[in-house]
N, C-alpha and C positions, 0 to 999 in steps of 0.2 A: 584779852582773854588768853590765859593759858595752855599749855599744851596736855598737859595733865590734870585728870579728873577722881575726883573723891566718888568712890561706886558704893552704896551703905545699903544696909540690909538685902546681904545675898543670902541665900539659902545654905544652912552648914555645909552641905556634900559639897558648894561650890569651890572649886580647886583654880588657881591662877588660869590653864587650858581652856575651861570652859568660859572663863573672866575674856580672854581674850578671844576666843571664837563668838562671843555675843555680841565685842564689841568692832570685830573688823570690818563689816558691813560697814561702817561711818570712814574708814581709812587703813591707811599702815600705823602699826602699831610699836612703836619702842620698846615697849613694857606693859606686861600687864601682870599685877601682884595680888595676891587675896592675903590678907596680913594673919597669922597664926601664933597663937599661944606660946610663947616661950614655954613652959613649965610641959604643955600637954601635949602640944603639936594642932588642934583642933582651930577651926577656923576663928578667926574672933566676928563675923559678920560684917567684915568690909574689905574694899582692897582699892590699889589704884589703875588708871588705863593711862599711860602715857602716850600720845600720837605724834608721828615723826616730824607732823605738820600743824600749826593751828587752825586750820579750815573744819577738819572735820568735828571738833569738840563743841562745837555749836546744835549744827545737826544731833550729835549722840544725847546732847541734851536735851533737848527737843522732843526728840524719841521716844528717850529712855526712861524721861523723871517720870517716877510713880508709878514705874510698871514694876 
């Protein structure tokens, strides 16, 4: 498993800060992205969490899927 996770249907106001304060509960965090519109700026409804370690990506999965 990887370190890095696909996070799909966030909420448009979601902004990368709150991407990664939802997700550091599971670990440290290298990155966390919410990907936006080239043309608009606006969210496109997904982003990623990169973790500095693979342990925690299991757990956030676990958690997370379907909330």
């Amino acid at each position: 498993m990887g370190k890095k996770l696909f996070i799909g249907s966030l909420a448009w106001a979601t902004d990368s800060a709150g991407l990664q304060t939802a997700f550091e509960r599971f670990g440290d965090i290298e990155e966390a992205t919410v990907i936006s519109d080239r043309e608009t700026g606006r969210s496109r409804g997904f982003g990623f969490v990169t973790f500095t370690e693979e342990g925690p990506t299991q757990q956030a999965i676990s958690e997370m899927d379907g909330t």
